[in-house]
N, C-alpha and C positions, 0 to 999 in steps of 0.2 A: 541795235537800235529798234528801236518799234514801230508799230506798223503807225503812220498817219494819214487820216484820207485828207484828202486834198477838197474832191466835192465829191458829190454823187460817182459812184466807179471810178474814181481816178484815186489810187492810193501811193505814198512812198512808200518802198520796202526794201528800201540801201540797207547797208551795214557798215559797220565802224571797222576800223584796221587800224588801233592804235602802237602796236609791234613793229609794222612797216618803216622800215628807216631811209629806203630808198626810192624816189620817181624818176622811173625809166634808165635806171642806175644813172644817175645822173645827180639828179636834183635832191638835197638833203629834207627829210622828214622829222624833224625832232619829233613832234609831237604825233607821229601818223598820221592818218589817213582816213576819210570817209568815201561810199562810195554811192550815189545817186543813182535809184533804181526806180524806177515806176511803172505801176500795173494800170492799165485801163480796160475796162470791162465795159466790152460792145453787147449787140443784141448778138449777135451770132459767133462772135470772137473775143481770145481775152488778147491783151499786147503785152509782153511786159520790154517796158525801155531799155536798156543797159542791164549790166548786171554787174556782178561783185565779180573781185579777184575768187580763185578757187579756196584761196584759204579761210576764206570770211561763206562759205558755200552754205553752211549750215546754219547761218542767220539769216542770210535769205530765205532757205526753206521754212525756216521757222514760221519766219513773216507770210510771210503765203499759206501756211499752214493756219494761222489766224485769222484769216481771213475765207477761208475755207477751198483754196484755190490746190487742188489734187493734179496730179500726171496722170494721165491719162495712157 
């Protein structure tokens, strides 16, 4: 998915998980799955909300990386 800002420092930066056939082995996925991530960028701090499954990891970083947000 890509990066969307929301307003001024609040951006989403989910990722999609369309492979995923199962929630919480439980519940059936046909179609997969999205995952709702968001960054907000304070004066002194960044947050970011949620994050993805480990498999979907590197469209996260991607998204972040778009935005220019590095590990420090």
């Amino acid at each position: 998915m890509a990066v969307i800002k929301i307003k001024e420092d609040i951006y989403f930066v989910g990722a999609n998980h369309w492979d995923r056939r199962l929630f919480d082995e439980l519940i059936p996925l046909p179609d997969g799955t999205s995952y709702n991530a968001y960054l907000i960028i304070g004066n002194d701090k960044i947050a970011l909300i949620d994050t993805v499954d480990p498999q979907t990891k590197q469209q996260l970083f991607d998204n972040l990386n778009q935005i220019n947000i590095k590990k420090n």
